[in-house]
N, C-alpha and C positions, 0 to 999 in steps of 0.2 A: 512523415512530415519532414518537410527543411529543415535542418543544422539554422536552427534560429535560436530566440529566447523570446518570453512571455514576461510581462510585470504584472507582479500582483503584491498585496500586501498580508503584512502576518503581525499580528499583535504581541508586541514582548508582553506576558503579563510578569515579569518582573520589575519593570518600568509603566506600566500602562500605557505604552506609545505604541505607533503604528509604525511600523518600518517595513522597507522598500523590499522584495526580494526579486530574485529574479530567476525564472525558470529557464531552464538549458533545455531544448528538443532532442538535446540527446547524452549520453551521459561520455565520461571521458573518463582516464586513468586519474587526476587529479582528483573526481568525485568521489572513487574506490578507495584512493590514498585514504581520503576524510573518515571512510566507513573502516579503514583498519588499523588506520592511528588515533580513531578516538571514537567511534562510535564501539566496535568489537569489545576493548577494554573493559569497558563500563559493562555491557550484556555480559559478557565472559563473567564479570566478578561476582553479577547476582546469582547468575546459572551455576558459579560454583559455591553458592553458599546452598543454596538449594539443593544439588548434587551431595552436601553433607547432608544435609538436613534430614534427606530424604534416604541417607545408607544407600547413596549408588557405592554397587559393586561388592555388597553385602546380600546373606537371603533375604534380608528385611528390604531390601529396594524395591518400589511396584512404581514400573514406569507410567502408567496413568496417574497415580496419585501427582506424580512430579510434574506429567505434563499442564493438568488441573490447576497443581500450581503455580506451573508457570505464567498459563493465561490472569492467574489473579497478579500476576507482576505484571503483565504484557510484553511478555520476553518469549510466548512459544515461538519467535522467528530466531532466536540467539544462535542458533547454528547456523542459517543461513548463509553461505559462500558469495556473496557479491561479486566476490573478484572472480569467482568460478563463474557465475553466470553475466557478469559483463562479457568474458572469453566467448561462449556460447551466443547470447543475444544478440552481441554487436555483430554477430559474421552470419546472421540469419536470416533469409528471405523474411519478408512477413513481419518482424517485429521490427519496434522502436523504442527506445528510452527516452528517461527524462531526468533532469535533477532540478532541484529547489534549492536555488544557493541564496542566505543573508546573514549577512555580516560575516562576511568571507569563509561562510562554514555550509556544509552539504545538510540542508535540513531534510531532505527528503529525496526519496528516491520509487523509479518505477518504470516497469519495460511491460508495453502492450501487445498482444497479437492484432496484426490487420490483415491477416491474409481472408478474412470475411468466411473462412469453415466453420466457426461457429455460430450456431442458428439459434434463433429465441426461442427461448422456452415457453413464452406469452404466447405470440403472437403465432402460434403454431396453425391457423388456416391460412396465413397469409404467410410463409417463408421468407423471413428477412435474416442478413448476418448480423450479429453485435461486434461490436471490438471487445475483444477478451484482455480482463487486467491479469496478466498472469503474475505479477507482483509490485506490490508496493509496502514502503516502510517510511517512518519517521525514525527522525535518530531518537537515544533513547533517550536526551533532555527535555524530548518533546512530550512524553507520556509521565504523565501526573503520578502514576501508579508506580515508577521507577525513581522518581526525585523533585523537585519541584519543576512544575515544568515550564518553559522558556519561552517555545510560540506557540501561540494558536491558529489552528488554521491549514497547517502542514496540508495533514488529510484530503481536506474537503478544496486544498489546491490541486494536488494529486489528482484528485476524483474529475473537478472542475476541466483538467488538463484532456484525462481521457473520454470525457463528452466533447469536447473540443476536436479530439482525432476522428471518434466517430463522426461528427459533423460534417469535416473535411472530406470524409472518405465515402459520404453521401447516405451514411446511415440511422441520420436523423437524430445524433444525440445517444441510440442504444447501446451500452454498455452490457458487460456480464461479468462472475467472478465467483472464484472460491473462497470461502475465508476460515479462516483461524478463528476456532470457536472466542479468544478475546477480544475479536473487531466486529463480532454479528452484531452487535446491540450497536456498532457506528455506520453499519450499512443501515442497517434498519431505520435507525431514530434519525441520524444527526444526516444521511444521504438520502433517504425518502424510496430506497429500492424495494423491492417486492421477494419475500425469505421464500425462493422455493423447496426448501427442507434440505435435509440430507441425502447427497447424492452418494450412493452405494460404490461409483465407479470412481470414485476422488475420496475413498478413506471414509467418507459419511461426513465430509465436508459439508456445510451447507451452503447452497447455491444461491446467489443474489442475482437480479437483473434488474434493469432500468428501462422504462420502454422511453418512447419520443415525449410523453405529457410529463413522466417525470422529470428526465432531466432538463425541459425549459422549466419545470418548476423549479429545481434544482439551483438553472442558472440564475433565474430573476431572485431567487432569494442568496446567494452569496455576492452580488453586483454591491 
C-alpha cells in the first residue's frame, strides 16, 4: 500500500469520548521510539515480576507455567524486538506496516505479508492467496489485563486495516494468521474468524482465517 494514513476512531474509555486517531500505512523510527520508551518499560516490569514469581533461573522455574501466565497478563509478546523487526520488514519484498497513532502516542502496531504465497486454508478447491498478519500488538495501556485500559478498538483497527490491504491487492478481504494462545478468544469472538486448530509447523499455534463473507461482515459491523 502507499505511504498514506487512514482515520478511524478509538474510544477513551477513561473519558467515555471518541477520539480521532489516525493510521500510518507504514510505520517509522518515531513509532519504535514509542514502543521502546514507553510501551517496553511497562511489559518489561510485569515479565519481571513474573520471572520471580515463577524462580526463573532456579530448578523450580517451568517455563510453560510462566508462559501460561503470561497469556493471563496478555504479555506472551513482552519480548518481542520491534526495533529488530522494523530493520527486517521495512527492507522486505512483500511486506508492509502500519501504526495507529492518537493522542500523539503509537497505540498500535502491525506488519503484513502480500506477497500472496499463502493460500487459504478454507477455500482449498478453489486456490486463493490471503494476506498473512504476521504481527500485530496493542501498546500495553491498551489491554485491560495489564492496567486499566485506555482505548478500545486498537485490535479490531489493526484487523480492519489488513482486510483493507487484502481488498486492495484483489483478495477479497481474506486474511490469515497465527496467534498467541492470549488473543484466540479475540480472533474468534470479537473478529468473527474461523479457529483452524493447532498448526504443528508454527509451535501448535493456532491458525485463524477470514474468508470474503467474514470480513464484509466484519466491515459492516465496525462502520
Amino acid at each position: 500500500m502507499s505511504d498514506c494514513t487512514s482515520l478511524y476512531v478509538l474510544k477513551n474509555l477513561h473519558t467515555d469520548e471518541y477520539e480521532e486517531a489516525l493510521l500510518h500505512h507504514s510505520i517509522s523510527d518515531q513509532h519504535i521510539d514509542h514502543v521502546e520508551n514507553h510501551w517496553k518499560p511497562i511489559l518489561q516490569n510485569h515479565l519481571s515480576k513474573l520471572l520471580e514469581k515463577h524462580k526463573y533461573g532456579t530448578k523450580k522455574y517451568d517455563p510453560v507455567a510462566l508462559f501460561n501466565a503470561a497469556g493471563e497478563y496478555n504479555i506472551q509478546d513482552a519480548k518481542w524486538d520491534w526495533r529488530k523487526k522494523h530493520n527486517v520488514f521495512s527492507h522486505t519484498f512483500g511486506y508492509c506496516g502500519c501504526a495507529l497513532v492518537c493522542n500523539d502516542m503509537t497505540q498500535g502496531l502491525g506488519y503484513f505479508d502480500i506477497s500472496q504465497k499463502y493460500k487459504s486454508r478454507i477455500e482449498t478447491g478453489n486456490p486463493v492467496s490471503v494476506v498473512y498478519v504476521e504481527f500485530i500488538a496493542t501498546a500495553p495501556w491498551n489491554r485491560n489485563e495489564i492496567e486499566k485500559q485506555q482505548y478500545a478498538g486498537v485490535g479490531l483497527s489493526l484487523i480492519n486495516h489488513a482486510i483493507n490491504i487484502s481488498i486492495e491487492e484483489g483478495l477479497d478481504g481474506r486474511i490469515g494468521l497465527h496467534s498467541l494462545p492470549q488473543s484466540e478468544a479475540f480472533y474468534e469472538k470479537k473478529c468473527g474468524m474461523t479457529n483452524l486448530k493447532p498448526d504443528p509447523e508454527k509451535d501448535n499455534m493456532h491458525y485463524f482465517e477470514m474468508t470474503h463473507e467474514q470480513a464484509m461482515n466484519f466491515i459492516s459491523k465496525v462502520k
